[in-house]
C-alpha positions in Angstrom: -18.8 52.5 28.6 -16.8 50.2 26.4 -18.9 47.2 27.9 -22.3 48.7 26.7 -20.7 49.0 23.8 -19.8 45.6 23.2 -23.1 44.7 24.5 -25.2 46.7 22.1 -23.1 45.6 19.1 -23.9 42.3 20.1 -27.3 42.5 20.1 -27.5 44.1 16.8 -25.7 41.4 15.5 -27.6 38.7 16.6 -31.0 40.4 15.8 -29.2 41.0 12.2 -29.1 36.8 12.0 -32.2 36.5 13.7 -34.1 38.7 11.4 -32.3 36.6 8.3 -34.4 34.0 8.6 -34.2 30.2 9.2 -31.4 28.6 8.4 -31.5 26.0 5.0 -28.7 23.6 4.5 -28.3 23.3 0.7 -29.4 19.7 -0.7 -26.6 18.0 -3.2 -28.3 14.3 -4.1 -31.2 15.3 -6.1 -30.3 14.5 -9.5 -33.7 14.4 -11.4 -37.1 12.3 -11.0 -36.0 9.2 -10.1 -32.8 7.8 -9.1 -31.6 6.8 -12.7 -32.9 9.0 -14.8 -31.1 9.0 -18.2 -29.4 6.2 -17.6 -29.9 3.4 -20.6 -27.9 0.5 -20.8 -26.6 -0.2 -24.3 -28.4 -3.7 -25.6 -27.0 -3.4 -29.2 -23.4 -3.7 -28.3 -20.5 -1.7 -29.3 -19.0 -1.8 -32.5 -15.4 -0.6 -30.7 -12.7 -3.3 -31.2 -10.7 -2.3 -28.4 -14.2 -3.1 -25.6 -13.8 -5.8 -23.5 -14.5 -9.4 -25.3 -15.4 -12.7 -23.7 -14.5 -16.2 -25.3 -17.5 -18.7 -25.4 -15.4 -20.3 -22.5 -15.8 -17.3 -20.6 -11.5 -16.1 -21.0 -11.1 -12.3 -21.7 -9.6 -12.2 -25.4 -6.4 -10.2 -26.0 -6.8 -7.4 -28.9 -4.1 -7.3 -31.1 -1.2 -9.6 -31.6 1.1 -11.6 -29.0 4.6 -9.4 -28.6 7.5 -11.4 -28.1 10.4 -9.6 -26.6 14.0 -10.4 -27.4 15.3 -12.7 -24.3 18.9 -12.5 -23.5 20.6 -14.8 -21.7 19.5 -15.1 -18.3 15.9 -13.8 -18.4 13.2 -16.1 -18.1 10.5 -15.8 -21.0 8.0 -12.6 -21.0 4.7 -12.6 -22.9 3.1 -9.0 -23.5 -0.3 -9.1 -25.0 -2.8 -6.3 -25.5 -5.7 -6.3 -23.5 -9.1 -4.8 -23.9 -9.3 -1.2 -22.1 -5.9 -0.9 -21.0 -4.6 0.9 -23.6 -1.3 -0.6 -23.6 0.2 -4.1 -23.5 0.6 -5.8 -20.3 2.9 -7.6 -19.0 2.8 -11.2 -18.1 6.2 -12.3 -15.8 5.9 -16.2 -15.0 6.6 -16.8 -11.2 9.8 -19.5 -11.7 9.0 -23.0 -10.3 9.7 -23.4 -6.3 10.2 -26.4 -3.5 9.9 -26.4 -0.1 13.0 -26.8 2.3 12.8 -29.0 5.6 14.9 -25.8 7.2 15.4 -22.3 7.6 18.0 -20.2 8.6 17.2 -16.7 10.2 19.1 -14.0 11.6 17.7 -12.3 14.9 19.1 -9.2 16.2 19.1 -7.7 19.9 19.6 -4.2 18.7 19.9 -3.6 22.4 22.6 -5.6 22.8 23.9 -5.4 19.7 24.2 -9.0 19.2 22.8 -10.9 15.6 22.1 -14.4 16.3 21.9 -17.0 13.5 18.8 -19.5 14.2 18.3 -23.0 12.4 14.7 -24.0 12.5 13.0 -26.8 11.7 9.1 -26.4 9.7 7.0 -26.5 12.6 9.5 -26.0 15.4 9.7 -22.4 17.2 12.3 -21.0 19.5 12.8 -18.6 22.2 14.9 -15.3 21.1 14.5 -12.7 24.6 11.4 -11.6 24.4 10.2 -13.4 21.0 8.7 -16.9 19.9 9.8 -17.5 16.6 8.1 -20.3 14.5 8.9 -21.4 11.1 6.0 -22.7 9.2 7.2 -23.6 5.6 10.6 -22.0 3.5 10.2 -22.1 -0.4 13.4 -21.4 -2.9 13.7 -21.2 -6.8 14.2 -24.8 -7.9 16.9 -23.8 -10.7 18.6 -22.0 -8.0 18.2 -23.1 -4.9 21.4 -20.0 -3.7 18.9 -17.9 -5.1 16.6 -16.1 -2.6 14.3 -17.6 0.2 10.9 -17.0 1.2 9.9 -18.1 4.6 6.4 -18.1 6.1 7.1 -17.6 9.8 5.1 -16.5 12.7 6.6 -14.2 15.8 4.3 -13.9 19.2 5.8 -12.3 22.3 6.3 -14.0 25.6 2.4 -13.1 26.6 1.5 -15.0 23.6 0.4 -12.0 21.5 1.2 -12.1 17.3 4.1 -9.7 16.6 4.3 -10.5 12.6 2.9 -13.6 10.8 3.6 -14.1 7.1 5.7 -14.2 4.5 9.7 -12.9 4.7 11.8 -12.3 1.5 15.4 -13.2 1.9 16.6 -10.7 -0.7 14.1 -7.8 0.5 14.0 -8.2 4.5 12.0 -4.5 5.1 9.3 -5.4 1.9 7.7 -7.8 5.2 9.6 -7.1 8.6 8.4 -7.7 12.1 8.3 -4.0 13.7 9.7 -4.4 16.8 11.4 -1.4 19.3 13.9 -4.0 20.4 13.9 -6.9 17.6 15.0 -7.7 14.4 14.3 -10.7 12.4 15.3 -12.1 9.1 15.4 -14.1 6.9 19.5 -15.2 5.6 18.2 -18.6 3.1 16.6 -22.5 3.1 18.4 -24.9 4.6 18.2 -28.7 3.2 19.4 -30.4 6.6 
């Protein structure tokens, strides 16, 4: 009894969709006549002094006047100008002046051996570390202060000569560009001069 029942509820159910009528999937893009109607580009310009300017050379112009902060000793100099649609000033840090080391000196870990190992490489030369070819392709240091930090361009492949990590490692921040590895860590500790 219970399964003619079911049956019959069924089949008012579906002759309740049925007699509803096709089915119409509600249209979202149509947004007038044509495709850009009421649109109108402004050919008089804007009278707002805070729009984006060009120079005759082409250079976005600042609004408003340079701000110089007050440098203690130690920082390097910052420039914050105001610019055009930002709605506050932005700041503009100079990257300090670098040079290039012959050497670097990285740190690579076995974590499952629990053994760091320090590695002296030449630009251009790579070495074998277990299960890792390591290859150092060009160290750059603050000139002022060459103690400083390092920044090492180096590339890592595995034994079957697949790319592990290739770019750029911060001696100061080693996880902002790590090689993610189960078993491998690598680092880099500074530039070496010979």
């Amino acid at each position: 009894m219970r399964a003619r029942l079911l049956v019959a509820a069924l089949a008012l159910g579906c002759a309740a969709l049925a007699g509803a009528g096709p089915a119409v999937a509600q249209q979202f893009d149509s947004f007038g006549d044509g495709p850009l109607e009421g649109f109108a580009l402004d050919d008089q310009g804007t009278a707002d002094p805070t729009a984006p300017s060009l120079s005759d050379e082409g250079v976005l112009q600042p609004v408003g006047p340079e701000i110089q902060l007050q440098i203690t000793e130690g920082q390097s100099s910052v420039t914050l100008r105001s610019f055009p649609g930002t709605g506050s000033p932005v700041t503009s840090v100079f990257q300090p002046e670098t040079s290039q080391a012959p050497r670097v000196v990285l740190r690579a870990l076995d974590k499952m051996l629990g053994r760091p190992t320090d590695v002296d490489l030449a630009m251009g030369e790579t070495v074998v570390f277990g299960r890792l070819a390591i290859r150092a392709i060009e160290c750059r240091f603050p000139t002022e202060d060459p103690s400083s930090d390092a920044f090492a361009h180096v590339e890592i492949l595995d034994t079957e000569g697949v790319t592990l990590f290739d770019g750029w490692m911060v001696a100061s921040s080693p996880a902002l560009s790590a090689l993610e590895h189960a078993r491998y860590d690598v680092w880099v500790l500074r530039c070496s001069e010979g």
